[in-house]
N, C-alpha and C positions, 0 to 999 in steps of 0.2 A: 504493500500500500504506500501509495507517493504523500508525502505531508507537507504543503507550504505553510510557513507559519511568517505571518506579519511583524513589523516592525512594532505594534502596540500590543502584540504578546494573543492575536486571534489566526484562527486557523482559518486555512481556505483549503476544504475537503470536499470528495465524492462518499458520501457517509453509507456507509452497509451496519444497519443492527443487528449482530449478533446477540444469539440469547445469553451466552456467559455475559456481555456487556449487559445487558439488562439486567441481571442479576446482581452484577457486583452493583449497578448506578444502587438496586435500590437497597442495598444492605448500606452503601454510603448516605443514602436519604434517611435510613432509618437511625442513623446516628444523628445526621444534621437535624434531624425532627425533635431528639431530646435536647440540646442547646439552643434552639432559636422558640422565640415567641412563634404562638402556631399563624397567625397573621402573617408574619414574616415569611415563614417556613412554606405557605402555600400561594404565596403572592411571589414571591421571586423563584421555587423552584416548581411550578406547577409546569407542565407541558417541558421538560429537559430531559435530556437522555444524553447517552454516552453514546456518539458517534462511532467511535473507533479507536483503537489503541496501536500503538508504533515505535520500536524504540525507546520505550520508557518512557512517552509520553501519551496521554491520557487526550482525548477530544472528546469537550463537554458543547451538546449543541443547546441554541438556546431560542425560546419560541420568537423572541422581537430586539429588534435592535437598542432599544432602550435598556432591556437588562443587561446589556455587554458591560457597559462600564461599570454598571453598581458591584457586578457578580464580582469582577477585575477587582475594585477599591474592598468588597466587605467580605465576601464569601469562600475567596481564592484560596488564600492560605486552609485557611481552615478544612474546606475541602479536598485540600490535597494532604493537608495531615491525617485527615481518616483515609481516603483512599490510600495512603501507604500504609497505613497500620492493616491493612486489606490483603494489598499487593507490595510485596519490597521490590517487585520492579519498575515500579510506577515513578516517575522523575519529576515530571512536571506534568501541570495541567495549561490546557489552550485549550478557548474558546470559538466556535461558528455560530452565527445566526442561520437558523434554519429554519423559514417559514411552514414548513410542510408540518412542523412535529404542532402545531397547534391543535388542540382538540382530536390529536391522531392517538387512538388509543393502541395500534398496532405496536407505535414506536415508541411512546412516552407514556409510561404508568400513570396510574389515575390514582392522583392523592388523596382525593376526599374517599376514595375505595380504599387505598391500602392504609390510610394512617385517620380512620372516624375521628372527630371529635368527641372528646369526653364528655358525657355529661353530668352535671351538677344536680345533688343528690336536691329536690324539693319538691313541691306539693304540682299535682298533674293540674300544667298550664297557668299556673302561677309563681314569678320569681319570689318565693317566700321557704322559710323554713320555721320550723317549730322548735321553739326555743324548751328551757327546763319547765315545767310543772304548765305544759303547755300553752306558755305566751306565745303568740305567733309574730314574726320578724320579717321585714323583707330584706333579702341579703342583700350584702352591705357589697358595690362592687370594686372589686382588688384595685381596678386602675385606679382609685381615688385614694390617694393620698395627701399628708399636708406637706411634702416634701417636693411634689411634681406640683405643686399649687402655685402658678407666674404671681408673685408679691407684687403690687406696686402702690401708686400713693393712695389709690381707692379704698385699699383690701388691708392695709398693714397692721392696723389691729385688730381687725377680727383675724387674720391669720396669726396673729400671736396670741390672744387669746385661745385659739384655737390650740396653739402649740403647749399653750400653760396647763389647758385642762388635759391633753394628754398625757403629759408627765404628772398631775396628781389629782385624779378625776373624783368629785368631790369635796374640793377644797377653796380656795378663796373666790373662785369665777365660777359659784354654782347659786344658781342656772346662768348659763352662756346663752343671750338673745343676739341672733345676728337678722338684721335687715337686712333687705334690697329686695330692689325691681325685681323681672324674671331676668333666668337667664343670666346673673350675674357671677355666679359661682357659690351659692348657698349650700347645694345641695353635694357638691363637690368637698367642702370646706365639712358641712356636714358627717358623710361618711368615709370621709379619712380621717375626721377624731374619734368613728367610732373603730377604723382599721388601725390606728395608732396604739388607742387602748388595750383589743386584742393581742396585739403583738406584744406589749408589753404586760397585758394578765391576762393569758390563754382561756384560762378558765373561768373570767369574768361573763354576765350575763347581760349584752349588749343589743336591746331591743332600739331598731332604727322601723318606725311607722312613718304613715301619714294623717294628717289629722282625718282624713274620706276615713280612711281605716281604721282608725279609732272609733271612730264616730260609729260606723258597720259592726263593730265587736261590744259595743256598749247594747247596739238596738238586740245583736242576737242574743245579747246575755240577758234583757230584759225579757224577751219572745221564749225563752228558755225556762226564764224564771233562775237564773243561775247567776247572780250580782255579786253574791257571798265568793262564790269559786272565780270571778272575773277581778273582784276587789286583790284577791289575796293573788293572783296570780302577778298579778304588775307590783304586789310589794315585795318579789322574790327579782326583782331585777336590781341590776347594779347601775346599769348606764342607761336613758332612755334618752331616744332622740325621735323629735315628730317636728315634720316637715310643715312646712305653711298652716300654721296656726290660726291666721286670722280668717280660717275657714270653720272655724267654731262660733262665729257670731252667730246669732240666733236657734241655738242648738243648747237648750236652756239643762236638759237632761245630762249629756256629752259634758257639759261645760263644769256642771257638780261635781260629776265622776273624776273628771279629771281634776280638779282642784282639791279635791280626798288623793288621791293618788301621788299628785305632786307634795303636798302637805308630809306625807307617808313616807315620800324617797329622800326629801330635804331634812326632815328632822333624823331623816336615818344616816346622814350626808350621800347618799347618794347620787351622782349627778345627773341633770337636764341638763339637754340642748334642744333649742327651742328656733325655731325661723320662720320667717314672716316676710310680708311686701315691705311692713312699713313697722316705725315703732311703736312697744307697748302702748303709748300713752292714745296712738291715733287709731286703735283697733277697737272695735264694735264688740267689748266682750264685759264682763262685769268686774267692774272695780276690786274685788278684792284679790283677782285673777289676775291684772294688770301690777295690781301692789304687790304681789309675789314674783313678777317677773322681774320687775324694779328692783327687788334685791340684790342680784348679781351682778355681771356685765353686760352690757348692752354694746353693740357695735355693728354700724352700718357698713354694709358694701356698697360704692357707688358706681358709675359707666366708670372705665376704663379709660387712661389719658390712651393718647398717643402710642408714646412710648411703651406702654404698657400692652397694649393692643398687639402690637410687632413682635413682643416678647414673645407674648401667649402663639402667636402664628408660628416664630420660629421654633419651640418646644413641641408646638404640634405636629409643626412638619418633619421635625427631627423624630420623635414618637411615631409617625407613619411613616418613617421612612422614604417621603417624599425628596427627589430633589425637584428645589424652584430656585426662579431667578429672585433677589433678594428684592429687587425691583417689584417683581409681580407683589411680593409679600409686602412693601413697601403702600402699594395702593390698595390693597384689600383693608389695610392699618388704617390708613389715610378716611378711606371712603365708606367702610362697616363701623358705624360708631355707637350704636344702640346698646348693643351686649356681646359677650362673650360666643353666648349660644348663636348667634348669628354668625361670628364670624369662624366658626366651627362647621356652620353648613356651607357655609363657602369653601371653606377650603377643603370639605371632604367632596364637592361638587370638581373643584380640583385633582382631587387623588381621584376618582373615578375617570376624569378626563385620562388624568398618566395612565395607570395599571389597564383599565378594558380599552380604550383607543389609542392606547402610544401616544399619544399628544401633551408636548411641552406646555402645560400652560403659560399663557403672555398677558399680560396688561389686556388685551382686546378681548381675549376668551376670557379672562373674569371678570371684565365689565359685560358681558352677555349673557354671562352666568346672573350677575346683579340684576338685567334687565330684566332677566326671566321670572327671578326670583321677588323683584319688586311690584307691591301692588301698583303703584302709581311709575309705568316704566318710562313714559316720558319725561318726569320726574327726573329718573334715574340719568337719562341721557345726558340732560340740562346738568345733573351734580358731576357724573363725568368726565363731562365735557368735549365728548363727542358723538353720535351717532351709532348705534351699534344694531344689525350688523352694519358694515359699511356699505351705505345706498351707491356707491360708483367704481367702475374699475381702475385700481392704482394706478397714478403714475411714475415717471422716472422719478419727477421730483419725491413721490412719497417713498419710494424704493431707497433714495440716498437718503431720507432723512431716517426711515427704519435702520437702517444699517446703521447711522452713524450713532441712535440712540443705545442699536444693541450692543455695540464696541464701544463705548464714550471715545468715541475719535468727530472729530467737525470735517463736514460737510467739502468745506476748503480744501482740506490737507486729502480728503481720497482722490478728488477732482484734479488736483496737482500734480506739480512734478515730483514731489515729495517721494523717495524711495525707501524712507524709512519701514523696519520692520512691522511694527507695530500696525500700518497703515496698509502694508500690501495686501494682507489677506481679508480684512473689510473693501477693499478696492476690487480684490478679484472677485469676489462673492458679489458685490451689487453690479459688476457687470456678468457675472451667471444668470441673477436672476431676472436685469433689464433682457436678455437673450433670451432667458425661457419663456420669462410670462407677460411681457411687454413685446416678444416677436421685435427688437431693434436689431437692425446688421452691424454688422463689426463693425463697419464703416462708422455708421453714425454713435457708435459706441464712441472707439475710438477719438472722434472727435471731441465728445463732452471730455474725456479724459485730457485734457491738455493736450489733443493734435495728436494721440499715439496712433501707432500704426495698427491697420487691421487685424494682424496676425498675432500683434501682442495681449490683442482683443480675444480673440480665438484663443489663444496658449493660455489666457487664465481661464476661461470655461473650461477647455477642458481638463486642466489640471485639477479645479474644483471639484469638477463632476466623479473625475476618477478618484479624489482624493474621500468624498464622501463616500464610498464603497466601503472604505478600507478604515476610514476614522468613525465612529459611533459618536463621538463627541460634536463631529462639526456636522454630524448629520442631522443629529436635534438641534444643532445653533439655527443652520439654515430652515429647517422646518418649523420652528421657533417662529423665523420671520418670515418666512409665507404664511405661517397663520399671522401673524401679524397683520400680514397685508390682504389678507384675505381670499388669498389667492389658491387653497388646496380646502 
């Protein structure tokens, strides 16, 4: 078997699978399966197989050109230390793009077949579990913690509050009232101080409700007749946390219970955590309800500045393993300013764009995304500040002025005699794609370029074109800005 291997460490093969290769790929899948998040695990190695093996090295195909390079930067190594631990004559690993193996289940094992998702032990069709002496809980989920929690000027002390009652839960900040809007990260803040507590007393009894659900379990236990066994059951808790509170106004029954209850866990130190839109004083509940919350701490969460916004984006997208241009993440910061939760559906509107369409998202795909998602999208256009999609077809000028924003190089210096490095390959690229998708001849090329010659016109297309076979990296730069330009 003949093996070319590129200059960026990928293979250019005629691939035969054999079945030893399928079996060794997935005895090394089943390794990488217990080290990676399962998200992780099924989103980059889903549709991959082992091509062929040659001289000690190893050829791993792969469904799209976009996972060449992440596989390169994150998964490489790693990789090729289990396949040695497999094979010792395995030397190195080299990657191919191989469109074919997509949803081919001939050539590429079925993940969600060979490696099921586990699941989580609780009540049929409900995320709940049943706690000791039968209080019922809804699980608390693992991603939430107060340590992945983006701090900024909005949230800094309810997040330290938050950190204080973890380290000694029922003690000076008991009950913890945190406010805000939706969507601000209450409920996040929430069940990472009841994951914090766990961790630090395993065997603590940490019931995380909603008030809907409280209020459900007060009505069955009256319909029951069983108030005795519902009172005594939530006085066997250590930690109680209930969600949006001020959904107890006029729920005069619910509002008792729970005011025996609280009365019950506080003189016992117990702790509350307690969340709401807004604070104690402006809820619709009874006063002496309101004065037991006033005891402790109280601390709002407000919108997110700026800065803070861009944080949360880059955690997330580091957490999804997304890459983006810093740029794209820059205006989503800029232009989602409401809540958290919003700017979470954008950028998961984003990772969908990457992972099922290969598509680099740009400044113009998540302004489209915004439009979609806004009620008022004219609105949206107007805050943007431009048109989305684009009502006309590019020109040269919109062609150099994409380029010049995606390389921070000015407009001047690619149009110029300028031969500096930095500048040749934005120059070659926007005369690629004046040629492809504006149909301009060398000739008239050449001329915008400072009078160059036709052929030096020709000699950068095609270098580009052949260059983008072979690089992954400038193959998403360029397809970057023809969505850009709206031109693919």
């Amino acid at each position: 078997m003949t093996l070319s291997v590129s200059s960026s460490g990928t293979a250019i093969v005629t691939p035969v699978l054999e079945r030893a290769h399928q079996d060794l790929w997935i005895e090394i899948l089943r390794k990488l399966e217990e080290k990676l998040q399962r998200s992780a695990f099924i989103t980059w190695f889903k549709d991959t197989a082992i091509l062929g093996k040659d001289a000690g090295t190893l050829i791993v195909g792969l469904p799209l050109p976009m996972s060449l390079s992440w596989h390169m930067e994150h998964y490489r190594v790693m990789t090729l230390e289990i396949a040695q631990a497999l094979d010792s004559s395995i030397e190195k690993i080299v990657y191919t793009v191989d469109v074919g193996l997509k949803d081919n289940r001939d050539r590429a094992p079925d993940l969600l077949v060979l490696f099921p998702e586990q699941k989580r032990r609780k009540l049929p069709g409900k995320p709940e579990v049943k706690m000791a002496e039968g209080v019922i809980s809804k699980i608390l989920n693992p991603r939430y913690s107060i340590d992945n929690f983006v701090v900024g000027a909005n949230s800094r002390l309810a997040h330290a509050a938050c950190q204080s009652v973890a380290a000694a839960p029922g003690g000076r900040y008991n009950p913890l009232f945190l406010y805000g809007g939706v969507g601000l990260g209450k409920t996040h803040l929430l069940q990472g101080t009841g994951n914090a507590i766990l961790r630090q007393i395993p065997r603590s009894v940490v019931v995380y409700t909603t008030t809907e659900d409280f209020t459900n379990q007060v009505i069955e236990a009256i319909r029951s007749q069983k108030m005795e066994q519902f009172r005594r059951r939530y006085r066997q808790v250590d930690v109680l946390i209930i969600d949006d509170v001020q959904f107890l106004a006029n729920k005069e029954r619910t509002q008792e219970e729970f005011f025996h209850t609280f009365n019950a866990l506080y003189e016992d130190r117990k702790q509350v955590i307690l969340s709401a839109d807004r604070p104690p004083q402006e809820l619709q509940l009874e006063d002496r309800l309101i004065s037991r919350f006033a005891r402790g701490m109280i601390a709002d969460i407000s919108v997110p500045d700026y800065e803070t916004r861009l944080a949360i984006l880059v955690e997330k997208a580091r957490e999804y393993e997304l890459m983006i241009d810093m740029t794209v993440l820059q205006f989503i910061a800029e232009h989602t300013t409401r809540n958290v939760r919003e700017l979470e559906g954008i950028l998961m509107q984003a990772v969908a764009q990457y992972e099922l369409e290969a598509r680099m998202p740009t400044v113009r795909s998540i302004a489209e995304i915004m439009r979609k998602l806004s009620r008022d999208p004219h609105a949206e256009e107007e805050l943007v500040g431009f048109e989305t999609p684009a009502k006309r077809a590019p020109t040269f000028q919109d062609v150099l002025e994409c380029v010049s924003r995606y390389y921070s190089v000015s407009v001047q210096d690619m149009i110029g005699a300028s031969r500096v490095r930095e500048i040749l390959l934005p120059r070659q690229i926007t005369m690629f794609l004046g040629k492809r998708h504006l149909r301009m001849s060398f000739v008239r090329l050449g001329e915008v370029f400072s009078g160059r010659d036709h052929t030096t016109v020709m000699n950068a297309c095609v270098k580009i074109e052949a260059k983008m076979q072979n690089d992954p990296q400038l193959l998403r730069e360029v397809r970057a800005m023809e969505q850009e330009l709206g031109v693919v």
